[in-house]
Z-matrix of the N, CA and C atoms (Angstrom, degrees):
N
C 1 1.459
C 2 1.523 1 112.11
N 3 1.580 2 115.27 1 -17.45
C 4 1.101 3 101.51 2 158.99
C 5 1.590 4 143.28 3 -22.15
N 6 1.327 5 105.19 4 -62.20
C 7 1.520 6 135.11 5 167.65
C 8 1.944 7 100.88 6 -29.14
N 9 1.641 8 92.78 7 -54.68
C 10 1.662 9 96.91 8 -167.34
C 11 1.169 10 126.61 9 -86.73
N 12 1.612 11 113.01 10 -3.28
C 13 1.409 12 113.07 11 -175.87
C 14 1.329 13 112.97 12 -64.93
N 15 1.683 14 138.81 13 -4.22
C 16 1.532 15 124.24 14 -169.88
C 17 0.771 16 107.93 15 -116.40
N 18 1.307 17 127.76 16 125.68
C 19 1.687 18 138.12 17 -166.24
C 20 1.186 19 124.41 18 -48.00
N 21 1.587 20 115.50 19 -35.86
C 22 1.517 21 119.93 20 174.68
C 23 1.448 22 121.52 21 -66.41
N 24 1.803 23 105.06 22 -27.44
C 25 1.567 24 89.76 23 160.04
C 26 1.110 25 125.02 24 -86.13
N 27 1.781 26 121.32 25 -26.96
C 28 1.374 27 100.86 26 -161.82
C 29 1.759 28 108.71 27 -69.56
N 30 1.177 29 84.63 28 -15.66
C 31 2.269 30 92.57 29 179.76
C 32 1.576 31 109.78 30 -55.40
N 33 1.806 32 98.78 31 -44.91
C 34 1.829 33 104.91 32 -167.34
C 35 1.623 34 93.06 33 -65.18
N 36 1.119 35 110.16 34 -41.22
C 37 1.659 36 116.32 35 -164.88
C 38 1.341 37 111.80 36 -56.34
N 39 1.494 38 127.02 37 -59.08
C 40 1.590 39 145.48 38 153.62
C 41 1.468 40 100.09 39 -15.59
N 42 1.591 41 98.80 40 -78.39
C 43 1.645 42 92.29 41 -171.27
C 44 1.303 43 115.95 42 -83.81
N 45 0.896 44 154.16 43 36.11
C 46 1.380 45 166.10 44 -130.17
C 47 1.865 46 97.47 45 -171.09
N 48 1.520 47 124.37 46 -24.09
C 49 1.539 48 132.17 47 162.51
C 50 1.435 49 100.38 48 -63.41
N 51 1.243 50 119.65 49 -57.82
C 52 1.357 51 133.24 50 -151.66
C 53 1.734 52 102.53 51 -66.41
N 54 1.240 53 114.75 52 -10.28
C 55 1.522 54 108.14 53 -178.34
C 56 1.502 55 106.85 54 -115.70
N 57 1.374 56 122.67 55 154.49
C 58 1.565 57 126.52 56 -161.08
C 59 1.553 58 95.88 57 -72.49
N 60 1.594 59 106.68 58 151.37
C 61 1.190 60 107.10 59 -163.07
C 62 1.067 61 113.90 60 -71.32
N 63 1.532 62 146.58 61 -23.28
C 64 1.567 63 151.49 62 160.36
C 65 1.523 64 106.01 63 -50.62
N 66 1.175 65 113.04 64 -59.56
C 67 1.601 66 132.93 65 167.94
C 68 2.020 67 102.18 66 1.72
N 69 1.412 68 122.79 67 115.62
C 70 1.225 69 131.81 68 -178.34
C 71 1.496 70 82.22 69 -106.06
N 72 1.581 71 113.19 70 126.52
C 73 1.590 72 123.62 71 136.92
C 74 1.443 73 117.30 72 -117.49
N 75 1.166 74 94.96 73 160.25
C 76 1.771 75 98.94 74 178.08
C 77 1.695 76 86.66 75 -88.48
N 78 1.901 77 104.05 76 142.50
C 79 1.364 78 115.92 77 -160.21
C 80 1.753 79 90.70 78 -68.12
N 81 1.399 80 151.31 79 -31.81
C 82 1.400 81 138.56 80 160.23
C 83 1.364 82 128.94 81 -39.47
N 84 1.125 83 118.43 82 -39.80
C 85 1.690 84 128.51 83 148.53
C 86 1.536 85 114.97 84 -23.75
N 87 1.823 86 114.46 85 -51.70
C 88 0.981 87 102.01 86 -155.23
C 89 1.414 88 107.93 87 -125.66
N 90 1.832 89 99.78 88 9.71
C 91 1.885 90 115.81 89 179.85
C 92 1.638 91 102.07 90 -59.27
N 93 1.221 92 123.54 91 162.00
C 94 1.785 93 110.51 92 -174.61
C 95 1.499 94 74.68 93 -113.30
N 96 1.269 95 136.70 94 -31.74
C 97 1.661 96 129.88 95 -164.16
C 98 1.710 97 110.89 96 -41.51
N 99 1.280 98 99.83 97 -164.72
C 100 1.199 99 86.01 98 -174.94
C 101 2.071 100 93.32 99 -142.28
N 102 1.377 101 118.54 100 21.47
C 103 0.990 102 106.16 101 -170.67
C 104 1.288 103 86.40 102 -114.92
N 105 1.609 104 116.59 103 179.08
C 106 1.643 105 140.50 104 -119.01
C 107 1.693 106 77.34 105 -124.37
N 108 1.616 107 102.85 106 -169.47
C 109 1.538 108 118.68 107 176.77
C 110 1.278 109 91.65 108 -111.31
N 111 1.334 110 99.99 109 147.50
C 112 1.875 111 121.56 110 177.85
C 113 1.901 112 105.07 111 97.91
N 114 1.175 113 110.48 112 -12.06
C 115 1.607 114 111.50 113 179.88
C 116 1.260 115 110.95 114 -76.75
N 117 1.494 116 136.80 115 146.40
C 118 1.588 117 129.88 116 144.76
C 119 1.403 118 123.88 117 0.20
N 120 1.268 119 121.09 118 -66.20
C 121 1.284 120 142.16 119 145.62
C 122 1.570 121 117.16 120 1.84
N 123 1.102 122 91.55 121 -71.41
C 124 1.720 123 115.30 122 -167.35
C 125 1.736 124 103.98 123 -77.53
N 126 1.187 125 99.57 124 -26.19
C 127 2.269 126 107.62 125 -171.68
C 128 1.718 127 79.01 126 -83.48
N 129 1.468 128 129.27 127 -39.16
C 130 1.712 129 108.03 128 -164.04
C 131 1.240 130 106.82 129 -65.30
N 132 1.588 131 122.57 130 -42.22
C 133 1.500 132 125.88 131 -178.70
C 134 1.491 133 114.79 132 -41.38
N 135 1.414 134 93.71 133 -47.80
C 136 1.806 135 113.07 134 -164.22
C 137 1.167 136 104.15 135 -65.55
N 138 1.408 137 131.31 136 -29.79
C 139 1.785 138 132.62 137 -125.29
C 140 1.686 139 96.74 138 -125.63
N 141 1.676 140 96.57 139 -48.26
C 142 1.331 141 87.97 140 -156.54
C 143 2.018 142 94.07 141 -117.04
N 144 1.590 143 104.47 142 -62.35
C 145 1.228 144 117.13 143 -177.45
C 146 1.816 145 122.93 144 -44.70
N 147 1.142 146 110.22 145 -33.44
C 148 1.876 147 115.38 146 -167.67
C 149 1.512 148 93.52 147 -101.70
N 150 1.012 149 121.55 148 -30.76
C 151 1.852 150 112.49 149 177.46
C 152 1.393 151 89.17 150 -82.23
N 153 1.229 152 157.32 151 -43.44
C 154 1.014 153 144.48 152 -159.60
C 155 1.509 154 114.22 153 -64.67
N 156 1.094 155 87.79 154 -59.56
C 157 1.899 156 108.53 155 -166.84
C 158 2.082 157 97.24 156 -66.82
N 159 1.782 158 115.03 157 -24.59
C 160 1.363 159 99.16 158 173.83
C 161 1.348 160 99.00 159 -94.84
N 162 1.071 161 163.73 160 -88.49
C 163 1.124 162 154.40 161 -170.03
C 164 1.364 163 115.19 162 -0.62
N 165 1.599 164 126.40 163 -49.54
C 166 1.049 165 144.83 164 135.62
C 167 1.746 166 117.77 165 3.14
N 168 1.480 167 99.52 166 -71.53
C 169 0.954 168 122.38 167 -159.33
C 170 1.567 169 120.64 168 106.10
N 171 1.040 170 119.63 169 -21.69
C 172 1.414 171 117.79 170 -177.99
C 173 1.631 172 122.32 171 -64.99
N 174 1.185 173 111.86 172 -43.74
C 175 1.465 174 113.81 173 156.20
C 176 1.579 175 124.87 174 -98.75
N 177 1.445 176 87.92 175 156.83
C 178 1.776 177 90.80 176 171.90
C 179 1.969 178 88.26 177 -98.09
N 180 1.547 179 107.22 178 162.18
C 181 1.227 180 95.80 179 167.38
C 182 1.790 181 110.16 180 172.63
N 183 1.464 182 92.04 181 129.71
C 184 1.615 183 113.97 182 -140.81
C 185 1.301 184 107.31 183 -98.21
N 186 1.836 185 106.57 184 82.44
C 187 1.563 186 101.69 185 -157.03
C 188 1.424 187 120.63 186 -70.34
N 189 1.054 188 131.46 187 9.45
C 190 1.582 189 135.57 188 160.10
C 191 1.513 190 111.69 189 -67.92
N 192 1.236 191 104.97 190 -62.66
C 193 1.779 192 116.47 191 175.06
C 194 1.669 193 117.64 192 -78.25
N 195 0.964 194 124.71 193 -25.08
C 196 1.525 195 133.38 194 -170.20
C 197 1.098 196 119.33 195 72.69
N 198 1.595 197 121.51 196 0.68
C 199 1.153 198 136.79 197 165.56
C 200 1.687 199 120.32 198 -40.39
N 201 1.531 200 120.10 199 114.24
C 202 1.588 201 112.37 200 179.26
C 203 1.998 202 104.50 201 -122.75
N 204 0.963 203 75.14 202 154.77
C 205 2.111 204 86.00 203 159.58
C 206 1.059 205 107.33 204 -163.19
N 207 1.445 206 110.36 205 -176.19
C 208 1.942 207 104.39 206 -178.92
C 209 0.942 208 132.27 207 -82.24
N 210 1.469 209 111.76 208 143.39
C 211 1.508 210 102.60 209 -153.40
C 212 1.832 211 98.54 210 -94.79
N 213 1.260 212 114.68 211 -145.42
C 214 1.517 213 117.60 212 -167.50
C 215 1.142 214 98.71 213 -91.30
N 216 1.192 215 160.35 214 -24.01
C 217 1.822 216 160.81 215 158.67
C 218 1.486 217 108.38 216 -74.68
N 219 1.315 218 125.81 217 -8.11
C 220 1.676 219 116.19 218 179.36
C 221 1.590 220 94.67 219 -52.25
N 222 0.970 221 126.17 220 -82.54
C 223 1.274 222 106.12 221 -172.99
C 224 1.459 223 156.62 222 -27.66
N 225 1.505 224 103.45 223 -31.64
C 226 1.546 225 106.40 224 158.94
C 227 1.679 226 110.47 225 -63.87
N 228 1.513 227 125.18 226 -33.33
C 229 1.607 228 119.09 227 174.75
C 230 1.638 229 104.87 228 -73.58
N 231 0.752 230 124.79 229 -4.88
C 232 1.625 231 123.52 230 -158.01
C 233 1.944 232 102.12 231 -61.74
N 234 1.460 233 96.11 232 -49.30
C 235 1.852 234 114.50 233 179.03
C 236 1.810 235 96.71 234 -45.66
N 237 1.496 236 102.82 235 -51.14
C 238 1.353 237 73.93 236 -151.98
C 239 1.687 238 102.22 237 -116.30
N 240 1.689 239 102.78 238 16.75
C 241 1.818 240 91.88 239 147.85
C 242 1.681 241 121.15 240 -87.61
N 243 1.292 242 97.67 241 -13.05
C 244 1.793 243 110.44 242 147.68
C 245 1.299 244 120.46 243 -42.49
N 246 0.905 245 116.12 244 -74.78
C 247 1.325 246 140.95 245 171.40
C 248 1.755 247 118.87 246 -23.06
N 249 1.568 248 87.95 247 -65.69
C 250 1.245 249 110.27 248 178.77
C 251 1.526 250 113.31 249 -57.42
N 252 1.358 251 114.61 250 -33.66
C 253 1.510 252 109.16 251 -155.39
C 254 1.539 253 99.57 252 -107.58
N 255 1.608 254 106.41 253 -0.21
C 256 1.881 255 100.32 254 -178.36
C 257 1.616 256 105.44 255 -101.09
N 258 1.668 257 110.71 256 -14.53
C 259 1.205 258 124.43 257 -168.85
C 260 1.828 259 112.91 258 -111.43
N 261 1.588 260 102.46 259 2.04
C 262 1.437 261 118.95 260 -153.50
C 263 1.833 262 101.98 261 -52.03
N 264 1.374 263 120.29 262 -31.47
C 265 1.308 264 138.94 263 -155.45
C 266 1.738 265 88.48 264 -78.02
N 267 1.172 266 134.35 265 -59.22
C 268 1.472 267 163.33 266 144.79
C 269 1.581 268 98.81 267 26.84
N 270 1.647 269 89.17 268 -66.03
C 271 1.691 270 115.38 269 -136.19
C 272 1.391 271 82.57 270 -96.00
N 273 1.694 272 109.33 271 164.25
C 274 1.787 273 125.06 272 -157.22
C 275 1.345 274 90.06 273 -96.84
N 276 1.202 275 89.84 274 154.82
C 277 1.635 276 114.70 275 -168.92
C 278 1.639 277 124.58 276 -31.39
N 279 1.252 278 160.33 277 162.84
C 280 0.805 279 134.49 278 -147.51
C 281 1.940 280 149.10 279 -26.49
N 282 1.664 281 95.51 280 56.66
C 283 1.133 282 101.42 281 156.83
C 284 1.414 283 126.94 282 -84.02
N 285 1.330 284 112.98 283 -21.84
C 286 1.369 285 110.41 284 -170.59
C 287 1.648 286 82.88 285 -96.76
């Protein structure tokens, strides 16, 4: 759970369920933030957040294009980004 403790992924991850698992988005599609490309913002995705979450295994993700979908382990998170998003109201203030 390491992987899931930082909010910016478990958000990309959530919405990143919602699209078919072959399904290529560019990782901005599915950022919940609200800042642009070229910001701080955008270098954490690149730097720390999208290598993280593929290494993982949970995403595939095509660091030339920024293109992600699920990778071969989305599924073991699947239960409990379920979880997360039926119970999201539940959980303390910006966890989700």
């Amino acid at each position: 759970f390491r992987c899931l403790q930082a909010q910016p992924r478990r958000r990309l991850l959530t919405k990143l369920a919602a699209h078919q698992p072959t399904e290529a988005v560019h990782f901005t599609d599915v950022r919940t933030d609200e800042s642009v490309t070229g910001t701080p913002i955008h270098a954490e995705y690149v730097y720390i957040h999208l290598p993280r979450l593929a290494a993982a295994g949970y995403i595939l993700w095509d660091d030339q294009t920024h293109e992600i979908s699920q990778g071969p382990r989305f599924e073991e998170i699947k239960p409990f980004l379920d979880l997360v998003q039926s119970e999201g109201d539940r959980l303390p203030d910006g966890w989700v």
